[in-house]
N, CA, C and O atoms as CSV, one atom per row, in Angstrom:
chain,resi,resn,atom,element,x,y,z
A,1,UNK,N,N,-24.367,5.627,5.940
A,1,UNK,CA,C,-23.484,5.371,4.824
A,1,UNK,C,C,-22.056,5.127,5.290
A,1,UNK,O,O,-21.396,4.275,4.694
A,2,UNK,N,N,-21.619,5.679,6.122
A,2,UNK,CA,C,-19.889,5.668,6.592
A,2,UNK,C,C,-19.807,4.690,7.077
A,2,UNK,O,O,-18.619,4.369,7.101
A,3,UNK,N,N,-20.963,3.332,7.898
A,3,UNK,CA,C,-20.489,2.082,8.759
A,3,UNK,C,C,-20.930,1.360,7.507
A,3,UNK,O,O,-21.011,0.141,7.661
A,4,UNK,N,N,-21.271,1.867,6.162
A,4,UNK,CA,C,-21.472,0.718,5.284
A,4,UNK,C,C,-20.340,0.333,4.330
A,4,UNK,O,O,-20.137,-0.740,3.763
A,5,UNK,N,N,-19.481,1.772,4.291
A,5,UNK,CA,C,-18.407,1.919,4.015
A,5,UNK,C,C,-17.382,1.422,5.131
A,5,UNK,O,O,-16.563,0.838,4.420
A,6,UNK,N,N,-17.175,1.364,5.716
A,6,UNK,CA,C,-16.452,0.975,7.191
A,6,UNK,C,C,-16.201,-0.607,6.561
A,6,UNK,O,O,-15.111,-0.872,6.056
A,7,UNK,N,N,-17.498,-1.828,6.642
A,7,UNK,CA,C,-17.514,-2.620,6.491
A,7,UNK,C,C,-17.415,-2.727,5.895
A,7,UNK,O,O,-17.061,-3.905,5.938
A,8,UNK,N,N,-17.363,-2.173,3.896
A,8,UNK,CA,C,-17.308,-2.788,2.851
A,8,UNK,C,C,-15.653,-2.687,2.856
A,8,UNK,O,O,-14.991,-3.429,2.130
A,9,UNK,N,N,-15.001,-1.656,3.778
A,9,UNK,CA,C,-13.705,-1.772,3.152
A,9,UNK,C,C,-12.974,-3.225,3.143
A,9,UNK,O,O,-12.007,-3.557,2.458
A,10,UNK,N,N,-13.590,-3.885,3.948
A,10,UNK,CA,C,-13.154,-5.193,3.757
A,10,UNK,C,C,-11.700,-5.900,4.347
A,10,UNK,O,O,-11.216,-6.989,4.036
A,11,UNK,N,N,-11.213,-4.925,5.264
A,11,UNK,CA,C,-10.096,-5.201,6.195
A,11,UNK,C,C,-10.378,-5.557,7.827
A,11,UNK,O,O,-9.499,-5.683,8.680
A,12,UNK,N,N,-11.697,-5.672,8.016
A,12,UNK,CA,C,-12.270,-6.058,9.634
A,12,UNK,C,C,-11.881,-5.095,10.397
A,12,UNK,O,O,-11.247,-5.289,11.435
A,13,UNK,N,N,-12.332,-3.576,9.819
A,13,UNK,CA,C,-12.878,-2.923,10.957
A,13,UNK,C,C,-11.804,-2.652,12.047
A,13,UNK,O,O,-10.590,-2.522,11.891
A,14,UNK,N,N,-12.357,-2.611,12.906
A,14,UNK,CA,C,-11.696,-2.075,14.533
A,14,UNK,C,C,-10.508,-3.558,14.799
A,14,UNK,O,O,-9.521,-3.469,15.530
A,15,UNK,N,N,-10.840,-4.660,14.139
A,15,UNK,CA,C,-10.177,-5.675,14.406
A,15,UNK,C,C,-8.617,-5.919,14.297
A,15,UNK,O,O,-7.795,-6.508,14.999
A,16,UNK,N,N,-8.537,-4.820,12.461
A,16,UNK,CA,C,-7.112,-4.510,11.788
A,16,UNK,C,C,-7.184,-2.706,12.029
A,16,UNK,O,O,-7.266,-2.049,13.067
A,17,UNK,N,N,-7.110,-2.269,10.520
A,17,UNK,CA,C,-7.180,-1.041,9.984
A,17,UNK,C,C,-8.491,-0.626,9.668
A,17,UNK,O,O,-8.920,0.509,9.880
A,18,UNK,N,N,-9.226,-1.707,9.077
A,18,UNK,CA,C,-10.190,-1.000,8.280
A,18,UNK,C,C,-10.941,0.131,8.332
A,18,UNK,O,O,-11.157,0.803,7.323
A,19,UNK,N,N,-11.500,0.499,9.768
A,19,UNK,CA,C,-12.143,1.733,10.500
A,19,UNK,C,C,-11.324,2.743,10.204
A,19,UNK,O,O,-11.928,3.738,9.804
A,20,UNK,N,N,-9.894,2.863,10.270
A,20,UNK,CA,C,-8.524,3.724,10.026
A,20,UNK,C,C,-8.565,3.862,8.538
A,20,UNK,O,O,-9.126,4.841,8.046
A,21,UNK,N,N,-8.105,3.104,7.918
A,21,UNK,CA,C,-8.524,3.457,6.324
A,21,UNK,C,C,-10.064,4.012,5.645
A,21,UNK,O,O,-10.190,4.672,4.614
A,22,UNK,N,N,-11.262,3.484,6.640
A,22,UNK,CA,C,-12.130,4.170,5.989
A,22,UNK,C,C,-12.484,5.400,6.289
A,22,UNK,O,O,-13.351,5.999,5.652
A,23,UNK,N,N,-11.698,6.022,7.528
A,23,UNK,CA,C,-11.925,7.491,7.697
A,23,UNK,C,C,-11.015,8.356,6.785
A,23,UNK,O,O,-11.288,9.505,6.438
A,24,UNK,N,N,-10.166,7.830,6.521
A,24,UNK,CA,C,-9.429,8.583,5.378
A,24,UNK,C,C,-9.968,8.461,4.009
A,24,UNK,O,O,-9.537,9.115,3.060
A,25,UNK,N,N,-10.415,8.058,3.977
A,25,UNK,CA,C,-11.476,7.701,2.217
A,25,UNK,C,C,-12.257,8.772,2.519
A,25,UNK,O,O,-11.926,9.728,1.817
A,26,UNK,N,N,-13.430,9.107,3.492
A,26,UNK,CA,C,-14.066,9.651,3.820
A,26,UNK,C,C,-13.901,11.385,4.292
A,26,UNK,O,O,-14.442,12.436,3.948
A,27,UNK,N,N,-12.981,11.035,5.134
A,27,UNK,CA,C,-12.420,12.604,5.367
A,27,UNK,C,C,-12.037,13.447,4.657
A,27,UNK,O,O,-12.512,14.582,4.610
A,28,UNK,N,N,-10.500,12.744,3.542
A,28,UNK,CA,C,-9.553,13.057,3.095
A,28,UNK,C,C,-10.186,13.210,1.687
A,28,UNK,O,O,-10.062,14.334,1.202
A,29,UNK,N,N,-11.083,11.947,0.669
A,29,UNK,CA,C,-11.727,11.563,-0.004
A,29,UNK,C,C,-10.730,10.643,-1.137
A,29,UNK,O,O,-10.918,10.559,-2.350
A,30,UNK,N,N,-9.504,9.922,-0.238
A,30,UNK,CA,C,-8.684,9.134,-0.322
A,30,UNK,C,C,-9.219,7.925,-1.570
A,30,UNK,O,O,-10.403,7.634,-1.402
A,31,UNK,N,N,-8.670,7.320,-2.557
A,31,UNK,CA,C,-8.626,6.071,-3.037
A,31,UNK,C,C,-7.828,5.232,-1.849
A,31,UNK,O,O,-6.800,5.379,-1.188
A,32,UNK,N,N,-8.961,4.213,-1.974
A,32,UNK,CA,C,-7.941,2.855,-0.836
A,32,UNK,C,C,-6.629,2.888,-1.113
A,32,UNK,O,O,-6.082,3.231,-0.065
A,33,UNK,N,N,-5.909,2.737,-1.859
A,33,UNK,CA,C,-4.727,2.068,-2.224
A,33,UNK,C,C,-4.061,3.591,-1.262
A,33,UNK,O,O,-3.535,3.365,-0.172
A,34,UNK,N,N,-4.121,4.614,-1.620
A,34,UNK,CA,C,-3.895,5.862,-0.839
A,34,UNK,C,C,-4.174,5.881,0.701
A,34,UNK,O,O,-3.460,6.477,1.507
A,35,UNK,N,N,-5.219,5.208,0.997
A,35,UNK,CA,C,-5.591,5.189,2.409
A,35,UNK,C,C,-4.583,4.643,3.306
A,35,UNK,O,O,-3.981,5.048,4.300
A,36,UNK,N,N,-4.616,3.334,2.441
A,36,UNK,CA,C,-3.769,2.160,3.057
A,36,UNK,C,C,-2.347,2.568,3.369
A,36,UNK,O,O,-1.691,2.168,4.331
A,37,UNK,N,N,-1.974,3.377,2.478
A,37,UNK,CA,C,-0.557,3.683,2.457
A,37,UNK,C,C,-0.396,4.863,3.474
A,37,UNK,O,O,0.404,4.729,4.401
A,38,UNK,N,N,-1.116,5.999,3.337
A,38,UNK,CA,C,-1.522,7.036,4.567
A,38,UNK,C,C,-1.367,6.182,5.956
A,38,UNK,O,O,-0.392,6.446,6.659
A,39,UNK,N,N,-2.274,5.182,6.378
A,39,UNK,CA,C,-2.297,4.961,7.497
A,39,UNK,C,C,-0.787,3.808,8.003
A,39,UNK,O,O,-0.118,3.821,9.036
A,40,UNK,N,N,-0.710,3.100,7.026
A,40,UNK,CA,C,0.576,2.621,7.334
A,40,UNK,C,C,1.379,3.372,7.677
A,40,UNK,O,O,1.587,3.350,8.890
A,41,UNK,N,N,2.000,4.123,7.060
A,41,UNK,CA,C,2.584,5.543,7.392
A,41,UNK,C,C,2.734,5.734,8.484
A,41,UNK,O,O,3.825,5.789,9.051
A,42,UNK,N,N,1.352,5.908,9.119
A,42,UNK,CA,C,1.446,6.483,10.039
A,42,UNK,C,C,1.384,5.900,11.285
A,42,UNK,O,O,1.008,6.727,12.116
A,43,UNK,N,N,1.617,4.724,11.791
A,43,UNK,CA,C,1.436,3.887,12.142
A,43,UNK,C,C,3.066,2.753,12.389
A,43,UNK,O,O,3.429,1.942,13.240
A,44,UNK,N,N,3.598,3.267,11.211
A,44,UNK,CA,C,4.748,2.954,11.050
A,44,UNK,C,C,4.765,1.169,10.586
A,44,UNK,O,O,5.397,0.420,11.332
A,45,UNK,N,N,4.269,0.753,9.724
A,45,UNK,CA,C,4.163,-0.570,9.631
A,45,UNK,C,C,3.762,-0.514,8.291
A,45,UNK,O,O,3.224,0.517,7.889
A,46,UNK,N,N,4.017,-1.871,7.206
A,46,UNK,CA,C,3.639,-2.069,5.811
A,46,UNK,C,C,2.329,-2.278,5.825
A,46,UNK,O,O,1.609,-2.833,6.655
A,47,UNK,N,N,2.106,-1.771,4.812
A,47,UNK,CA,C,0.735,-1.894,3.752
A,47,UNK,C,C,0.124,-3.344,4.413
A,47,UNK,O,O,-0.962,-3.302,4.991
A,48,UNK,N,N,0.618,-4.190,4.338
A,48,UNK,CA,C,0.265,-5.893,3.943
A,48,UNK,C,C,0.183,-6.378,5.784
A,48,UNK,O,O,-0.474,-7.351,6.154
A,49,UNK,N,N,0.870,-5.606,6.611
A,49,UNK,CA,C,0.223,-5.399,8.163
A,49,UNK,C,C,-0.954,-4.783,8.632
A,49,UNK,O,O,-1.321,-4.818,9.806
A,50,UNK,N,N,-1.473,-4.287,7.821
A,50,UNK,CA,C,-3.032,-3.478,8.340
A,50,UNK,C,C,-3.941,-4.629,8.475
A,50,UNK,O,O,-4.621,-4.649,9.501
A,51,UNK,N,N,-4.111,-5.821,7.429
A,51,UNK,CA,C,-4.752,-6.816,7.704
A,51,UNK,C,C,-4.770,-7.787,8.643
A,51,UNK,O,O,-5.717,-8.436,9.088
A,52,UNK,N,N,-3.573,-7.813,8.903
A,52,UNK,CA,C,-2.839,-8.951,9.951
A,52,UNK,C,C,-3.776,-8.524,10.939
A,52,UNK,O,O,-3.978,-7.311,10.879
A,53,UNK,N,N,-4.538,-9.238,12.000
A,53,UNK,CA,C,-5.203,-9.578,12.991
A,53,UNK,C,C,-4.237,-8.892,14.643
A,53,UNK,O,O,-4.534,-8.050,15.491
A,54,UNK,N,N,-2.838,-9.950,14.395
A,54,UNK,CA,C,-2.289,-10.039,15.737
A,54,UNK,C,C,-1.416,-8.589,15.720
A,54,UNK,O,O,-1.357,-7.979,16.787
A,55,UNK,N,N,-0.786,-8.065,14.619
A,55,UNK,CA,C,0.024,-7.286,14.708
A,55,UNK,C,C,-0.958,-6.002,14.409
A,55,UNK,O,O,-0.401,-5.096,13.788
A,56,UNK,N,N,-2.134,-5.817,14.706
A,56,UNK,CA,C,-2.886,-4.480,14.482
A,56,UNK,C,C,-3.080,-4.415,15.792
A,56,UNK,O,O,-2.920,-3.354,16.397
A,57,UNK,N,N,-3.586,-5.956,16.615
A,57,UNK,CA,C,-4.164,-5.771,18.014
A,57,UNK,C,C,-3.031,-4.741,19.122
A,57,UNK,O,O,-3.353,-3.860,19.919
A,58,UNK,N,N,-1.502,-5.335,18.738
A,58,UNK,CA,C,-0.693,-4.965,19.398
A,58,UNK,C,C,-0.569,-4.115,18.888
A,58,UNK,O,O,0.363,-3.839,19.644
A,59,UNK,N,N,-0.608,-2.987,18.000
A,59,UNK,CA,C,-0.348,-1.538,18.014
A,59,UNK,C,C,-1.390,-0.836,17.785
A,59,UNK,O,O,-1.214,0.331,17.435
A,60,UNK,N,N,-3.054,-1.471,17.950
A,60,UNK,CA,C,-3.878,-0.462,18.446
A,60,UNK,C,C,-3.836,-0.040,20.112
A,60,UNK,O,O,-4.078,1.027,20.676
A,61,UNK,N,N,-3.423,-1.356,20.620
A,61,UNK,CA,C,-2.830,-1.456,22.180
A,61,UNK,C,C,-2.014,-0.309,22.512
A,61,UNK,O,O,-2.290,0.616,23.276
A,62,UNK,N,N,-0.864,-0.522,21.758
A,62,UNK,CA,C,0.211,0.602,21.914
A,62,UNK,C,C,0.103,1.773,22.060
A,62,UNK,O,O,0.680,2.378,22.963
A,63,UNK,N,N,-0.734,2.374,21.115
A,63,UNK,CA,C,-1.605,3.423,20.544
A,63,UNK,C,C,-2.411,4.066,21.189
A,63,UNK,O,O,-2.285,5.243,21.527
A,64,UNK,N,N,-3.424,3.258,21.443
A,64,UNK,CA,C,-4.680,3.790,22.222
A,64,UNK,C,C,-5.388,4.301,21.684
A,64,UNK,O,O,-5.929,5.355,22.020
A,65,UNK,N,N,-5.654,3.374,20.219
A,65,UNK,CA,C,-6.670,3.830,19.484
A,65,UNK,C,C,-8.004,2.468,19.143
A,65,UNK,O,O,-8.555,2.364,18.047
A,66,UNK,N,N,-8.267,1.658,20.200
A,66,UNK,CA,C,-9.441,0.738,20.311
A,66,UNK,C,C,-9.049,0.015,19.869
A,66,UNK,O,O,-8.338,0.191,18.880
A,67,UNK,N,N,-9.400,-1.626,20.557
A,67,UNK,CA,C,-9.443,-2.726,20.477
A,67,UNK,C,C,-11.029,-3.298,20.600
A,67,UNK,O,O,-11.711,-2.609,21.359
A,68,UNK,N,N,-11.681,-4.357,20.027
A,68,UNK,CA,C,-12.635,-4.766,20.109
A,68,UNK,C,C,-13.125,-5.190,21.142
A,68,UNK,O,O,-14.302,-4.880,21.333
A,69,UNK,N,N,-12.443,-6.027,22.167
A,69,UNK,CA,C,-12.096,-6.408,23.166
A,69,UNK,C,C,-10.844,-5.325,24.392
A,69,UNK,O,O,-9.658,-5.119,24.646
A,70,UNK,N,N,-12.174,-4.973,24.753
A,70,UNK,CA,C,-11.625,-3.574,25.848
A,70,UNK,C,C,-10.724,-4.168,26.746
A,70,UNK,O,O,-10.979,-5.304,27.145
A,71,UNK,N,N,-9.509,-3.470,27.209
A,71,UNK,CA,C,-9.159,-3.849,28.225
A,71,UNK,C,C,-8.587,-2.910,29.489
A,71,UNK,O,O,-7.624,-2.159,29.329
A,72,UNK,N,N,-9.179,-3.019,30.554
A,72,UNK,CA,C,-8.968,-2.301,31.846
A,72,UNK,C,C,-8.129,-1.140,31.971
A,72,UNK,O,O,-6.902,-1.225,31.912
A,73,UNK,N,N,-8.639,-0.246,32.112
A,73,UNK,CA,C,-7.750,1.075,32.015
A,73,UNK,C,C,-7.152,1.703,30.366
A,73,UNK,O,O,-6.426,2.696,30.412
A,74,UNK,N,N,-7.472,1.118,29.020
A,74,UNK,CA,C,-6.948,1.586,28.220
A,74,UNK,C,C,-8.135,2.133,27.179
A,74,UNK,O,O,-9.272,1.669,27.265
A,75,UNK,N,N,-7.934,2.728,26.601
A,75,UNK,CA,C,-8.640,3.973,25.674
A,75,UNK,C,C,-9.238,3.307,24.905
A,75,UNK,O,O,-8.869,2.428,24.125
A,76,UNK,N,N,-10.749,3.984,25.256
A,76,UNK,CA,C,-11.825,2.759,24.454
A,76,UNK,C,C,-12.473,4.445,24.263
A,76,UNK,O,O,-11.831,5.461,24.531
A,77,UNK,N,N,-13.999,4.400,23.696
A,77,UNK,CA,C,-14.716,5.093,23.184
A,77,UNK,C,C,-13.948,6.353,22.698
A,77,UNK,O,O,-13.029,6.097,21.921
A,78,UNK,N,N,-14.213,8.149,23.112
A,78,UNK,CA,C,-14.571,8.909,22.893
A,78,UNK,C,C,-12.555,9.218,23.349
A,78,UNK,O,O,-11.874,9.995,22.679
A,79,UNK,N,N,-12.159,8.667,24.189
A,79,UNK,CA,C,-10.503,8.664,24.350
A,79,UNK,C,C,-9.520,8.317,23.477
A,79,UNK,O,O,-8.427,8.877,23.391
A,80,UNK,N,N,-10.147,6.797,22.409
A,80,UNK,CA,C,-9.594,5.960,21.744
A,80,UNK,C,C,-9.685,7.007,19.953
A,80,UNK,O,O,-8.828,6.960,19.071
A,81,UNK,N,N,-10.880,7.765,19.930
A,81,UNK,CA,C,-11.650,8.463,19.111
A,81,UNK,C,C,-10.211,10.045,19.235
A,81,UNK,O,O,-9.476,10.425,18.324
A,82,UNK,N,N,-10.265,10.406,20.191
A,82,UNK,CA,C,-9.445,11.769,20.345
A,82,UNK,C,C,-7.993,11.109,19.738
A,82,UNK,O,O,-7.344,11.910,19.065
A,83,UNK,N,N,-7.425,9.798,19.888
A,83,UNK,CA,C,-6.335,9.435,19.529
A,83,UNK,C,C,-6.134,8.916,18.233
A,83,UNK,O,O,-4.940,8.932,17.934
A,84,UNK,N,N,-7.146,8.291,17.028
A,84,UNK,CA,C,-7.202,8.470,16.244
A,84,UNK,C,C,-7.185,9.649,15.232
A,84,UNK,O,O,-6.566,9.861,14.189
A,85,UNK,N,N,-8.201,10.399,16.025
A,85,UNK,CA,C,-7.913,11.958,15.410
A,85,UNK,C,C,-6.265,12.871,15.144
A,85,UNK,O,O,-5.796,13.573,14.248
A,86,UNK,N,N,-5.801,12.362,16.494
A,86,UNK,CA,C,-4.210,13.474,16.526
A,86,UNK,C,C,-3.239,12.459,15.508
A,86,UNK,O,O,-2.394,12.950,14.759
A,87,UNK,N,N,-3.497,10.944,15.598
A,87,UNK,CA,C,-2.870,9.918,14.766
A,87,UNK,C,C,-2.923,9.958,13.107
A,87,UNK,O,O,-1.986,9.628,12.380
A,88,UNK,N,N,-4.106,10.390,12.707
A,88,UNK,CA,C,-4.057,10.856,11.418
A,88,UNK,C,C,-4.669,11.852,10.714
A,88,UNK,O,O,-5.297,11.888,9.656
A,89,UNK,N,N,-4.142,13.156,12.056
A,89,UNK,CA,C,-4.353,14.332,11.713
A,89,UNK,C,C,-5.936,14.717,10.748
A,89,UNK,O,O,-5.852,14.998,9.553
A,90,UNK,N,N,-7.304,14.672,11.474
A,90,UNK,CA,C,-8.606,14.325,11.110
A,90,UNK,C,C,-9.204,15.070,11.896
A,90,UNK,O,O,-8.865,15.257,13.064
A,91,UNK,N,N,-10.078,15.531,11.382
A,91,UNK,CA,C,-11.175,16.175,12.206
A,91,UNK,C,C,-12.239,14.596,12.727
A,91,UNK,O,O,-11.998,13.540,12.143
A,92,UNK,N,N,-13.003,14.628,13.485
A,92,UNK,CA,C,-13.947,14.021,13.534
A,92,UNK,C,C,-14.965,14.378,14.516
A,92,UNK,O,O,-14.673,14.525,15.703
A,93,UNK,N,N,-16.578,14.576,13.903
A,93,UNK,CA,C,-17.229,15.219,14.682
A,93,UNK,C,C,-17.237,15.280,16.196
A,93,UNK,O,O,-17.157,16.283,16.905
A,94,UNK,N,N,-17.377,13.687,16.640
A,94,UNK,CA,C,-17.638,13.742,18.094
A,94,UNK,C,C,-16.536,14.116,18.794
A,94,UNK,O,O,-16.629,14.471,19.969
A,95,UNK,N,N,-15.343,14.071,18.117
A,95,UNK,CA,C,-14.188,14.874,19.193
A,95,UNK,C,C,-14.487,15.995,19.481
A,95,UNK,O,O,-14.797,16.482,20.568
A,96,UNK,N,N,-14.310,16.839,17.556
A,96,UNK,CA,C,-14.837,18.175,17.584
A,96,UNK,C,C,-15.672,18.361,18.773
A,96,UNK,O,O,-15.193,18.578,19.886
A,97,UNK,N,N,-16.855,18.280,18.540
A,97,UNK,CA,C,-17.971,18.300,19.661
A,97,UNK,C,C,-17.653,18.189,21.243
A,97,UNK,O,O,-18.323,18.864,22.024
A,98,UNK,N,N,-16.897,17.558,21.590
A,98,UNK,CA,C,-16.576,16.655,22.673
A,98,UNK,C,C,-15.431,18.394,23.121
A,98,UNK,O,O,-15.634,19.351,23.867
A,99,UNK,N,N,-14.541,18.089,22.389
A,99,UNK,CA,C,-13.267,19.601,23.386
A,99,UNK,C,C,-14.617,20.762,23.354
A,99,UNK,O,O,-14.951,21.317,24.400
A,100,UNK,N,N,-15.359,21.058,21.984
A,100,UNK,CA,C,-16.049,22.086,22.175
A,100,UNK,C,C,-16.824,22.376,23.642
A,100,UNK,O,O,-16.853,23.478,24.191
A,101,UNK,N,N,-17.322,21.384,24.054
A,101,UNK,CA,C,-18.247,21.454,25.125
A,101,UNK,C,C,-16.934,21.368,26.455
A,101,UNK,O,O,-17.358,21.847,27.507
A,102,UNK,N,N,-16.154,21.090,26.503
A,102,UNK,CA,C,-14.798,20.880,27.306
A,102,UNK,C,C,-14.576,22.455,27.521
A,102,UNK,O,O,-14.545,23.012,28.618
A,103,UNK,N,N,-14.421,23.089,26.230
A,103,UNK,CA,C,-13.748,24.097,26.652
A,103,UNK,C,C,-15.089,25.293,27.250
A,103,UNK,O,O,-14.841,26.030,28.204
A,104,UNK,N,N,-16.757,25.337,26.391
A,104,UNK,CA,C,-17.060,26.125,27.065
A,104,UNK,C,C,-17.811,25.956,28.783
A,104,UNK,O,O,-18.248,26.992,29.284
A,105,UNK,N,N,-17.901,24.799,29.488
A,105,UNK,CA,C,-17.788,24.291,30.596
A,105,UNK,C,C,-16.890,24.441,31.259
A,105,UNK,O,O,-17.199,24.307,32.443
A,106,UNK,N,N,-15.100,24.832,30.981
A,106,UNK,CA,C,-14.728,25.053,32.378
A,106,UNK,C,C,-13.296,25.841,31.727
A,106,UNK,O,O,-12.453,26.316,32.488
C-alpha cells in the first residue's frame, strides 16, 4: 500500500519530492497540501519546487537523501534512508531496525 501511495502522490517519486511527501502523509497522517508545505520547509525551498525535476536533483545531491541515478561515493540506500529520517524528523522502520542491530553488535 505505501509504494501505491508513493506513486499516486503524483510528484515522481525519488525524482522530485514525492517519496518525501508521501512519508509524511503516512507517518505523520498529513493531508498533501500539509505534506507539501512540511517538506518544503524543510528543505528550505517553495511548495511549487518539489516538482521541479532539476532543482530537487540538486538538493537531494546536497542532502544526501537519494537520487535515482546514483552517483559515486554519495548516499544511496539505507545512508540516503538514515538522512531522510533526521531531515524530517520520522521514524522509519529500516533505520529503526538498522541502529538497533548497530547498537546491539558492537
Amino acid at each position: 500500500m505505501h509504494i501505491a501511495h508513493i506513486v499516486a502522490s503524483g510528484m515522481g517519486g525519488i525524482r522530485t519530492a514525492g517519496d518525501l511527501v508521501a512519508w509524511m502523509q503516512i507517518t505523520h497522517k498529513m493531508k498533501i497540501t500539509e505534506a507539501k508545505q512540511y517538506v518544503a520547509d524543510k528543505l528550505g525551498i517553495e511548495v511549487i519546487d518539489l516538482t521541479n525535476e532539476e532543482i530537487m536533483r540538486q538538493i537531494r545531491e546536497e542532502r544526501g537523501i537519494g537520487v535515482i541515478t546514483a552517483i559515486a561515493g554519495d548516499p544511496k540506500g539505507i545512508r540516503a534512508k538514515f538522512k531522510i529520517a533526521e531531515l524530517l524528523n520520522i521514524h522509519i522502520n529500516s533505520v529503526d531496525l538498522f541502529k538497533s542491530q548497530m547498537a546491539y553488535s558492537g
